[in-house]
Kinemage of the C-alpha trace (Angstrom):
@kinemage 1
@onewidth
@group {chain A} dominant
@subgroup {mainchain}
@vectorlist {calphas} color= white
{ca unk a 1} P -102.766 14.473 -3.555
{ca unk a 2} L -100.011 14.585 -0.995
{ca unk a 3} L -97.698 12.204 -0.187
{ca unk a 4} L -94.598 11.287 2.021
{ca unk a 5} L -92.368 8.607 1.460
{ca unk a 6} L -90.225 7.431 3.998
{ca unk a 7} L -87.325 4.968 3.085
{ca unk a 8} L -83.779 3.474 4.454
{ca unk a 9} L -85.005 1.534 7.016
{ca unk a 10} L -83.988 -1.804 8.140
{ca unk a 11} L -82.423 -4.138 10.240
{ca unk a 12} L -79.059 -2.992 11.614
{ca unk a 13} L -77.350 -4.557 14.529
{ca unk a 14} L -76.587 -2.336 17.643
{ca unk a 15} L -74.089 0.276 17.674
{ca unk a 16} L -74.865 0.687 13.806
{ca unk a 17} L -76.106 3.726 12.052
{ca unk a 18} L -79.097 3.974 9.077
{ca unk a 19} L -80.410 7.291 7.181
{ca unk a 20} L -83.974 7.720 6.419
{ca unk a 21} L -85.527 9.751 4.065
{ca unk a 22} L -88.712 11.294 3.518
{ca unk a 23} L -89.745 12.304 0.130
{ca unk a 24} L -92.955 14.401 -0.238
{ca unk a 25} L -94.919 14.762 -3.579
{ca unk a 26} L -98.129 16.337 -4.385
{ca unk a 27} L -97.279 19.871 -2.869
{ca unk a 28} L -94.017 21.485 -1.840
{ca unk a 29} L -93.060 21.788 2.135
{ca unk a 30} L -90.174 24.098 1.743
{ca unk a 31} L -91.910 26.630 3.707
{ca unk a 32} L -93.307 24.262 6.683
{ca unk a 33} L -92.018 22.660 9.520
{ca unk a 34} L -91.244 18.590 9.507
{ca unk a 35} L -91.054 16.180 11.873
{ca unk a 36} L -90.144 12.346 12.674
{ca unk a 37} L -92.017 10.323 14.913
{ca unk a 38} L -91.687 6.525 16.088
{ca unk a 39} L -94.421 4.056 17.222
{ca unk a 40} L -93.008 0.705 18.734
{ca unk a 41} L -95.198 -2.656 19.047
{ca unk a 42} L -97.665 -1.968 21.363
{ca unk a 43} L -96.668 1.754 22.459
{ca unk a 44} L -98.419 5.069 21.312
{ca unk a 45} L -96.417 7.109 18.594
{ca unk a 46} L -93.797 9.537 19.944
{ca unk a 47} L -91.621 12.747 18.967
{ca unk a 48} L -88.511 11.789 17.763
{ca unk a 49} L -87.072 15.160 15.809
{ca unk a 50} L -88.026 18.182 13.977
{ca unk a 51} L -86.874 20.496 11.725
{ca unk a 52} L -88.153 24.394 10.308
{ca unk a 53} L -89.064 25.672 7.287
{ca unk a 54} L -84.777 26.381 6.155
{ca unk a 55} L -83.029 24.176 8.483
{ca unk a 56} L -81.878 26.020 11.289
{ca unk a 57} L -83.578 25.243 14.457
{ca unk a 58} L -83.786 21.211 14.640
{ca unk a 59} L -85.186 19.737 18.085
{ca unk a 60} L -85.305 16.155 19.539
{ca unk a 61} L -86.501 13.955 22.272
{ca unk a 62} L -83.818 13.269 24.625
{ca unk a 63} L -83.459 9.518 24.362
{ca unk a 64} L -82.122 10.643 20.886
{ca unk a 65} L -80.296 13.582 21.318
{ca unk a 66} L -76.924 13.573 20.322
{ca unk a 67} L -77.371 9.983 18.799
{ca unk a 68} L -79.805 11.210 15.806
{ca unk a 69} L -79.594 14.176 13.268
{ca unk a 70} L -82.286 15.674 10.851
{ca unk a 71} L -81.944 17.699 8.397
{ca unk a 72} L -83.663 18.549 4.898
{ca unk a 73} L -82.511 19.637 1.480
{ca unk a 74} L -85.990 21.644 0.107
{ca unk a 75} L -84.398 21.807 -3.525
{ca unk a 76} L -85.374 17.931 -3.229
{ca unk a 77} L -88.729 18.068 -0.864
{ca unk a 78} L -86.609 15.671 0.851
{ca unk a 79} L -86.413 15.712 4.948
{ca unk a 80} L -83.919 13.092 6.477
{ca unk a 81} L -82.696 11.171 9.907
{ca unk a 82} L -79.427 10.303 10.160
{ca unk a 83} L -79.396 7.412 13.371
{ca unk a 84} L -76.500 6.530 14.605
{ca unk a 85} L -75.261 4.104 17.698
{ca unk a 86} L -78.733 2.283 17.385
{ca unk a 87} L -79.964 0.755 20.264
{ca unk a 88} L -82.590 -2.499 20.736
{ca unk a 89} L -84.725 0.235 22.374
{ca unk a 90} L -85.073 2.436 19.160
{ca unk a 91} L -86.803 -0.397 17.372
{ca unk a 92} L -89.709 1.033 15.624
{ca unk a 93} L -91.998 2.117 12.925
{ca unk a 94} L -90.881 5.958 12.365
{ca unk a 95} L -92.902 8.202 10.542
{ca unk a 96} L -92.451 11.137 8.727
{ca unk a 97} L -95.007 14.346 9.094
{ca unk a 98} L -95.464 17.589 7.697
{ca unk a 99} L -96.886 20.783 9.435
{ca unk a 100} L -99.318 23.347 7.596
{ca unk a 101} L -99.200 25.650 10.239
{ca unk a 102} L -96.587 28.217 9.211
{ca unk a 103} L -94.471 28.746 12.753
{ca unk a 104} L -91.088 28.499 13.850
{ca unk a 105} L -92.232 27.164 16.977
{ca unk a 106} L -91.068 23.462 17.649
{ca unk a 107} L -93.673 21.247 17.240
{ca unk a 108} L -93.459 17.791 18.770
{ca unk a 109} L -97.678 16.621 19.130
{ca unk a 110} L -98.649 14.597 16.615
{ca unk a 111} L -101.826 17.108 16.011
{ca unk a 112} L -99.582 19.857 15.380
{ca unk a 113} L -99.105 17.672 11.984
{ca unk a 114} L -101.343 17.356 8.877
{ca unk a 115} L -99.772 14.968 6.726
{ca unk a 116} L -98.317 11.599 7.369
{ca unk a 117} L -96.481 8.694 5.453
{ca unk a 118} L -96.623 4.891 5.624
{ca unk a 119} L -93.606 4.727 7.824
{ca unk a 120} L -90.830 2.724 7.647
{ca unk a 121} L -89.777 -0.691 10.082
{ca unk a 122} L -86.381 -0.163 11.642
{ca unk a 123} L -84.950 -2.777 13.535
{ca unk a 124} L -82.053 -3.363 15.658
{ca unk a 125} L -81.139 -6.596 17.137
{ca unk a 126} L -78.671 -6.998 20.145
């Protein structure tokens, strides 16, 4: 069975930074693309950043470019987002996914995903 993890979210106050992780088990992603998305109260889930198979083409929407980095250490089947200077507006859930489809193509739909985890509540107060 597969599973992703996310973890390190929280509350943080504006201007502050958090890292997430996303831990996958059951199967390795090393070769596949990953993403992170975000779904706010009441909004439909969104592209937030992805990463390839080894790291070097990452992609992001632009309300977080230059504010957010991913990246991913595949010894670990471990896929991260580094936030900094959080904003009220970035308040979320944020989910991690994983892509079957072997591509280097950026993918930023969620149906260009297969696998999903639980996601984690960030939070940023004013």
């Amino acid at each position: 069975q597969v599973q992703l993890v996310e973890s390190g979210g929280g509350l943080v106050q504006a201007g502050g930074s958090l890292r997430l992780s996303c831990t996958a088990s059951g199967r390795t992603f090393s070769t596949n693309t990953m993403g992170w998305f975000r779904q706010a109260p009441g909004k439909e889930r969104y592209f937030v950043a992805g990463i390839n198979w080894n790291g070097a083409n990452t992609y992001y929407a632009d309300s977080v470019k230059g504010r957010f980095a991913i990246s991913r250490n595949n010894a670990k089947n471990t896929v991260y987002l580094q936030m900094n200077s959080l904003q009220p507006e970035d308040t979320a859930v944020y989910y991690c996914a994983a892509r079957l489809t072997l591509s280097e193509k950026p993918a930023t739909g969620i149906p260009e995903y297969d696998y999903w985890g639980q996601g984690t509540q960030v939070t940023v107060s004013s």
